[in-house]
C-alpha positions as CSV (number, residue, x, y, z in Angstrom):
1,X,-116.4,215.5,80.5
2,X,-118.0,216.6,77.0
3,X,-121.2,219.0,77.3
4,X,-123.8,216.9,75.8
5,X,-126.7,218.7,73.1
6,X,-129.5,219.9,73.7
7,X,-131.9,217.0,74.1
8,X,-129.8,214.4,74.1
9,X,-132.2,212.1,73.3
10,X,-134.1,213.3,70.9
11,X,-130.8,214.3,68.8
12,X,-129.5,211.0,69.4
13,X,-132.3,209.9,67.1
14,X,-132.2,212.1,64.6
15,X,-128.7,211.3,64.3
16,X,-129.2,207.4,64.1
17,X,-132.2,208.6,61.4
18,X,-130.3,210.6,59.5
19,X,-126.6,209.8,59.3
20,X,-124.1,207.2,59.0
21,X,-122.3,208.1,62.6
22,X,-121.3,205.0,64.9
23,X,-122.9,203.8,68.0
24,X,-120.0,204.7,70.0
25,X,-120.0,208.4,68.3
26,X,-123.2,209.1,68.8
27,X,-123.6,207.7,72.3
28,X,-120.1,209.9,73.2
29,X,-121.9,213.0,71.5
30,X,-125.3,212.9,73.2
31,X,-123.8,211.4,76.7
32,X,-125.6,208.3,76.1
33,X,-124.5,205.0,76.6
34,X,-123.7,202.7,73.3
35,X,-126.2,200.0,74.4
36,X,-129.1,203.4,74.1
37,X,-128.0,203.9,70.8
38,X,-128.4,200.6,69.6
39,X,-131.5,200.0,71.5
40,X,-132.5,203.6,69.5
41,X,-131.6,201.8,66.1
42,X,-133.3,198.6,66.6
43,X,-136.8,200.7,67.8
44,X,-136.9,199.2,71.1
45,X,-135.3,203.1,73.0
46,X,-136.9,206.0,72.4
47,X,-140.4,204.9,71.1
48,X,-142.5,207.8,70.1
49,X,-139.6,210.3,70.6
50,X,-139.3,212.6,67.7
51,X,-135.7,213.4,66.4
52,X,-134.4,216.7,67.2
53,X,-131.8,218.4,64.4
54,X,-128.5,219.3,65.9
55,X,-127.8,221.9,63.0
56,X,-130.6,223.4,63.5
57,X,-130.2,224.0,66.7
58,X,-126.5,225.5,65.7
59,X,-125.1,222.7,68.2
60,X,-123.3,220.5,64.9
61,X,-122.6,222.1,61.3
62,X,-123.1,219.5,58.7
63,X,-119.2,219.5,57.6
64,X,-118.9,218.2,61.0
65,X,-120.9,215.1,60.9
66,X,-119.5,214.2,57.5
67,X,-116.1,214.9,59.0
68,X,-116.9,212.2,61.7
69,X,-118.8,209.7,59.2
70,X,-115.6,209.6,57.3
71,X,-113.2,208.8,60.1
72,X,-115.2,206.4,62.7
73,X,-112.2,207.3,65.4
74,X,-113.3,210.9,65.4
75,X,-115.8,212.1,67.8
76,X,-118.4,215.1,66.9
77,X,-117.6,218.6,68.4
78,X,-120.1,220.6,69.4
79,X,-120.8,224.2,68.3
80,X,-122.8,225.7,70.5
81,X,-122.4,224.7,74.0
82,X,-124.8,227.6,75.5
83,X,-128.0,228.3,74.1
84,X,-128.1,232.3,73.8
85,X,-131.3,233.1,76.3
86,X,-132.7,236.8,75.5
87,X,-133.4,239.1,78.5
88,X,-134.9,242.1,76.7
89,X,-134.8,245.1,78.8
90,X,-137.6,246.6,76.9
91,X,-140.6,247.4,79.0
92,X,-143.9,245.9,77.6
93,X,-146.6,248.1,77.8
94,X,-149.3,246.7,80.2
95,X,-153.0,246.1,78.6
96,X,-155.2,248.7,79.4
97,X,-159.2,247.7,79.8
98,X,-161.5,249.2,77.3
99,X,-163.3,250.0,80.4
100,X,-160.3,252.0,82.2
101,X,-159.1,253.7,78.8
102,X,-161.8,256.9,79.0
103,X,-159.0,256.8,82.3
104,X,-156.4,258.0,80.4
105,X,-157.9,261.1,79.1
106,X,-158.9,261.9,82.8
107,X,-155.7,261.5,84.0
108,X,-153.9,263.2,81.5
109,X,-156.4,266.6,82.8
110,X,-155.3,265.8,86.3
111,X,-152.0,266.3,85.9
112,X,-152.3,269.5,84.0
113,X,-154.4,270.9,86.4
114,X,-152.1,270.0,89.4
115,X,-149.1,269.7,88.0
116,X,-149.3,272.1,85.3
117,X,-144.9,272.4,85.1
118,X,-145.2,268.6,83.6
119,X,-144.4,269.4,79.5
120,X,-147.3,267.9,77.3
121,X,-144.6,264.6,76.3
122,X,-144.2,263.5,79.7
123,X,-147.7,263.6,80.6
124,X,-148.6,261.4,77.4
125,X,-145.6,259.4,78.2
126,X,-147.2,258.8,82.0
127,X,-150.7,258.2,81.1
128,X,-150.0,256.5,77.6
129,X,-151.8,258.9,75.3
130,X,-150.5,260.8,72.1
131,X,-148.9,264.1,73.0
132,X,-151.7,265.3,70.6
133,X,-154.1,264.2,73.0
134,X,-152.2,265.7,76.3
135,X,-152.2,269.5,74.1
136,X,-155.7,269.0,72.8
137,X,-156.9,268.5,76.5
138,X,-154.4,271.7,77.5
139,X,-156.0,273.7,75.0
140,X,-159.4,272.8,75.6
141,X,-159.9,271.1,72.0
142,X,-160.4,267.6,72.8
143,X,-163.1,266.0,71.2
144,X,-164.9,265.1,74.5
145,X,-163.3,267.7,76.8
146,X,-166.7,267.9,78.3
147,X,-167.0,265.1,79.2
148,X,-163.6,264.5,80.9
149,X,-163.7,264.2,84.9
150,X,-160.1,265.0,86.3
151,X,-158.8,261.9,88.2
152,X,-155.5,261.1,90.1
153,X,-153.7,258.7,88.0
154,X,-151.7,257.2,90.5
155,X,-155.0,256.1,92.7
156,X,-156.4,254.4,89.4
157,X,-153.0,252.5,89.3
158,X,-152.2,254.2,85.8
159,X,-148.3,254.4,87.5
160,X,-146.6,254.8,90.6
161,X,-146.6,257.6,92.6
162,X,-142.5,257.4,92.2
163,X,-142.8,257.7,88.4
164,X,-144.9,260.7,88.9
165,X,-142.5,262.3,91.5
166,X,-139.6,261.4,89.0
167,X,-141.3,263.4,86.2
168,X,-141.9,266.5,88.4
169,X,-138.2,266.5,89.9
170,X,-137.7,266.6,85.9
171,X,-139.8,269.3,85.2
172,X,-138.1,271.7,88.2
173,X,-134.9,270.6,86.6
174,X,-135.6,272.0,83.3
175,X,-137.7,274.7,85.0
176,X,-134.4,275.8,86.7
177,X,-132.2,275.2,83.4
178,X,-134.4,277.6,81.8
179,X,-134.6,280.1,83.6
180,X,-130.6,280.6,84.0
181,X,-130.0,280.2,80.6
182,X,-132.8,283.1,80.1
183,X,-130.7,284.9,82.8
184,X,-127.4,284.2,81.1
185,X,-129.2,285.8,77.8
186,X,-130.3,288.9,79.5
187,X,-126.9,289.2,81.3
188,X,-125.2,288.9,77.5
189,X,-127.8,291.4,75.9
190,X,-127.4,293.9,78.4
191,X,-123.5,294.0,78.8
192,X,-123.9,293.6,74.4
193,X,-126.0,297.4,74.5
C-alpha cells in the first residue's frame, strides 16, 4: 500500500487544478478512488475545498509531476512520507504578572539572606532577574533596596523547592572544590619555600 499526502483531498485538487496528471494517477497518488477524481474535475467532489500544494509541502518536486505527465503509465512518488514534527527541548520561560514581578527582587534578597553560599548567577538564574540585579541587592545598591521585603521564593511559586535544593547541592559542591584546590595551593607553596 502507497502512503497517501498530506491532505489527500485537498492535494487531489490542486493537482486536477494545476496539472495535466490522469484520473487514475492522481486517485493512486492521493488514495482516492478514480470516480473522486472525476467527480473533483467535473465540480460535483470537493465543493468549497481549497487545493493544497504538494511541493510545497516537500511531499512531490515538480520534475516529478512532469515526469508522470509525460508518461500516463507512471505513478507519482512521494518525497516526504513523514512530516518532520519539532519537539524543542527549550524551556519557555513562564509569564510573570506585573503584579508578582516586585516578587522577584524579594526573592532574590531571601535567598541571599538564607542561603548566602548561592553565587549571584544562580540566584538570578532561579528568580529570573539580571545577575546585576542579584549583586546590586547583595551590595546593598539596588535602586529600591528599601523597599524590598525578603520573601521565600518557593511559597510564591517562583520555582520548586527541588530546583532550589539542586542549586544549593551545587553551591556545597563548588564550596568543597574550592576549598581543596585552595588546600592543594597551600600544600604546593609550602613544600615550594
Amino acid at each position: 500500500m502507497t502512503k497517501a499526502p498530506l491532505m489527500p483531498m485537498a492535494t487531489a485538487v490542486w493537482l486536477v487544478e494545476n496539472t495535466s496528471l490522469t484520473f487514475k494517477q492522481i486517485a493512486e497518488f492521493c488514495g482516492l478512488h478514480e470516480v473522486e477524481i472525476q467527480g473533483i474535475a467535473d465540480g460535483e467532489v470537493a465543493k468549497g475545498i481549497v487545493g493544497y500544494s504538494p511541493i510545497i509541502s516537500g511531499q512531490l518536486s515538480d520534475e516529478e509531476i512532469k515526469l508522470s505527465s509525460v508518461d500516463e503509465n507512471r505513478p507519482l512518488n512521494i518525497i516526504n512520507e513523514e512530516v518532520e514534527i519539532k519537539n524543542s527541548e527549550t524551556k519557555i520561560k513562564k509569564y510573570i504578572p506585573l503584579s508578582k514581578r516586585q516578587d522577584k527582587p524579594d526573592s532574590a534578597l531571601w535567598l541571599i539572606k538564607n542561603h548566602s553560599i548561592l553565587k549571584d548567577s544562580q540566584i538570578a538564574k532561579l528568580v529570573g532577574v539580571t545577575k546585576n540585579s542579584v549583586t546590586s541587592i547583595r551590595n546593598k545598591s539596588y535602586w529600591n533596596y528599601n523597599s524590598l521585603n525578603a520573601k521565600d521564593p518557593v511559597a510564591m511559586g517562583l520555582f520548586s523547592q527541588k530546583d532550589l535544593l539542586n542549586a544549593i547541592e551545587k553551591a556545597e559542591r563548588r564550596i568543597i572544590k574550592e576549598k581543596k584546590d585552595k588546600e592543594k595551593l597551600n600544600l604546593t607553596n609550602k613544600s615550594g619555600n
